[in-house]
N, C-alpha and C positions, 0 to 999 in steps of 0.2 A: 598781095593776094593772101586771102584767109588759108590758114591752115590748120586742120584739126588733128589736134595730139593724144592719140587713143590710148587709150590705161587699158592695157590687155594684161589680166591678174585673173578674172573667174572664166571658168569656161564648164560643160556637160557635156557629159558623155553617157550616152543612153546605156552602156552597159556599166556602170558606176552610179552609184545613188539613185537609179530610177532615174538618169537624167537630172537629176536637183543643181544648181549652181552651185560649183565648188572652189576652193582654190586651187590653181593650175601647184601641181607638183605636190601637193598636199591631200587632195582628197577629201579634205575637209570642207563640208556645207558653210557656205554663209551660213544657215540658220545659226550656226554655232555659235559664232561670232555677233549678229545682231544680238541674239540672246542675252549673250553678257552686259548688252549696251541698251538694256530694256529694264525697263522698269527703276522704282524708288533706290535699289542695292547696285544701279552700274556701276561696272569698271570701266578704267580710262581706256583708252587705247594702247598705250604702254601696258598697265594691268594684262589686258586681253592678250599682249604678244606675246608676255611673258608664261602665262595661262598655258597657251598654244604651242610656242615657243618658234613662233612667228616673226617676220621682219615686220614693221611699223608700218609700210605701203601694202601690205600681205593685207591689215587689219584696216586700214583707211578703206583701199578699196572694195573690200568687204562690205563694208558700212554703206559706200555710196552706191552699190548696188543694191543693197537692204533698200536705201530711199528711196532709190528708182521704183524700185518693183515691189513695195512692199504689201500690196495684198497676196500677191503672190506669196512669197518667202511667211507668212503670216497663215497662211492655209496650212502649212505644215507644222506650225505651232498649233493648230488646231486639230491636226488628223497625231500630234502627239497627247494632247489632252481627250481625246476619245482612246485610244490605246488606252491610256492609263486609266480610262474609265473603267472598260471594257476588262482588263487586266484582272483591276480590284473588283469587278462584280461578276465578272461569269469565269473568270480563270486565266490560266497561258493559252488553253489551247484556244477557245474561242477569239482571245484577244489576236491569236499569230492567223486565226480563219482568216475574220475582219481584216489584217492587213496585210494576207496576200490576194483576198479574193477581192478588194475594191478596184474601183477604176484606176488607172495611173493621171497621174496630171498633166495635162496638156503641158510641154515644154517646147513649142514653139520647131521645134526641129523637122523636116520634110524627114518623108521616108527616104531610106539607104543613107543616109546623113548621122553618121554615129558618132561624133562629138565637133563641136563650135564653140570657139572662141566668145564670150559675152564683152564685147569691147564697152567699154564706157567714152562716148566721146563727149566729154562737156569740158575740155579745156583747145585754146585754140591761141594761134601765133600770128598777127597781121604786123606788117612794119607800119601803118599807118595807125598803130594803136597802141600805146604804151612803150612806143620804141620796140616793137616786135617782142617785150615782155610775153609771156605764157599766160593768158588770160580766160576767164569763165565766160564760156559760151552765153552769148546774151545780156554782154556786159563789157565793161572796160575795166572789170576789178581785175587786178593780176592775182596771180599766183602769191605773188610778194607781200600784196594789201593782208591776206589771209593768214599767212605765217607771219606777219606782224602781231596780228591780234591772235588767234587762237594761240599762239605758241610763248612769243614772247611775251603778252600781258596775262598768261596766267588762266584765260576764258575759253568755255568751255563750246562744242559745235552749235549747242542752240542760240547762243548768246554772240555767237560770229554769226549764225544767220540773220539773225535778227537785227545786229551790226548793220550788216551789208544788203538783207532786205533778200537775200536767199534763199535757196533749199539747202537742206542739210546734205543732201547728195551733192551740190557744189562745193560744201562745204571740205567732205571727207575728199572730192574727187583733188581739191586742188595738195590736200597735204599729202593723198597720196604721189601724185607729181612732183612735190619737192621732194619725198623722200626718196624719190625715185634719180632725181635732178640736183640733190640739193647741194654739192658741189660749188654750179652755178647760180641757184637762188641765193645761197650764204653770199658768194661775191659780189651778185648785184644787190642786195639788201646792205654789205655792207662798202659797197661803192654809193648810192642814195645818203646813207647816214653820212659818208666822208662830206658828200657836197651838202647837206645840209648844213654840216656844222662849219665848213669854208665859208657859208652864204651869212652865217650868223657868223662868225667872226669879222665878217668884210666889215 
């Protein structure tokens, strides 16, 4: 039987950030973080934790939330480029009017409902698929396929998507699951290489 392994890392809270998705125990917006992972001057993921001073699964699921939702998280890259608009041409005070009198952003939450978990479910566990490996919903890729290539060979999220014919949100979701796991990824990754290389010695 399928089972879905949820990455519970962002959650909102309607009295914190306007509701924005943030990271649980940090307070810090995703935007933060996609930010750094945008445009021609990104940081790595490592870079960003360090930046932060964040755990590496803190910054993975970050990101594969950014892909999930990214017009969303991308409206606030916008309502900070009119700030700064607004800022440099009419002042503080008009720029702080503008952004307290605008609308708030739909975020999804029923009223009396003052903060939710944003689970990410795109990794899931069947024994009839990969040997019950941790695999991407929608696929037979494990967890393991993923931290082979983006980690060990040196490449980068787009170029694992691209790999594996993914979103980038699968991408960040499965690394942040090993780093969350990685314990037991390391030991099945390097149980797979033992048998590889018995199979090639036979």
């Amino acid at each position: 039987m399928k089972k879905i392994e949820s990455i519970d890392v962002v959650w909102r809270d309607l009295k914190r950030r306007s509701g924005r998705p943030c990271i649980i125990g940090r307070s810090l917006k995703v935007k933060y973080v996609a930010q750094l992972r945008r445009g021609s001057d990104k940081l790595s993921p490592q870079e960003i934790a360090n930046t932060y001073s964040l755990c590496l699964h803190h910054v993975h699921a970050a990101l594969a939330y950014y892909y999930l939702h990214q017009a969303e998280v991308d409206s606030e890259f916008e309502e900070d480029r009119i700030f700064s608009e607004k800022l440099d041409t009419l002042g503080v005070e008009a720029a702080e009017d503008w952004l307290f009198s605008r609308p708030l952003p739909a975020n999804g939450l029923p009223k009396g409902t003052p903060s939710r978990i944003e689970s990410i479910n795109l990794i899931y566990r069947d024994p009839e698929v990969q040997d019950g490996r941790p695999c991407l919903l929608g696929s037979d890729i494990s967890v393991s396929d993923i931290v082979t290539h983006y980690q060990h060979d040196a490449i980068d999220d787009e170029e694992a998507a691209a790999h594996f014919e993914i979103g980038l949100a699968h991408v960040h979701a499965a690394m942040t699951y090993y780093y969350q796991h990685q314990a037991e990824i390391d030991a099945d990754l390097a149980a797979r290489s033992d048998s590889l290389e018995q199979a090639r010695l036979a």
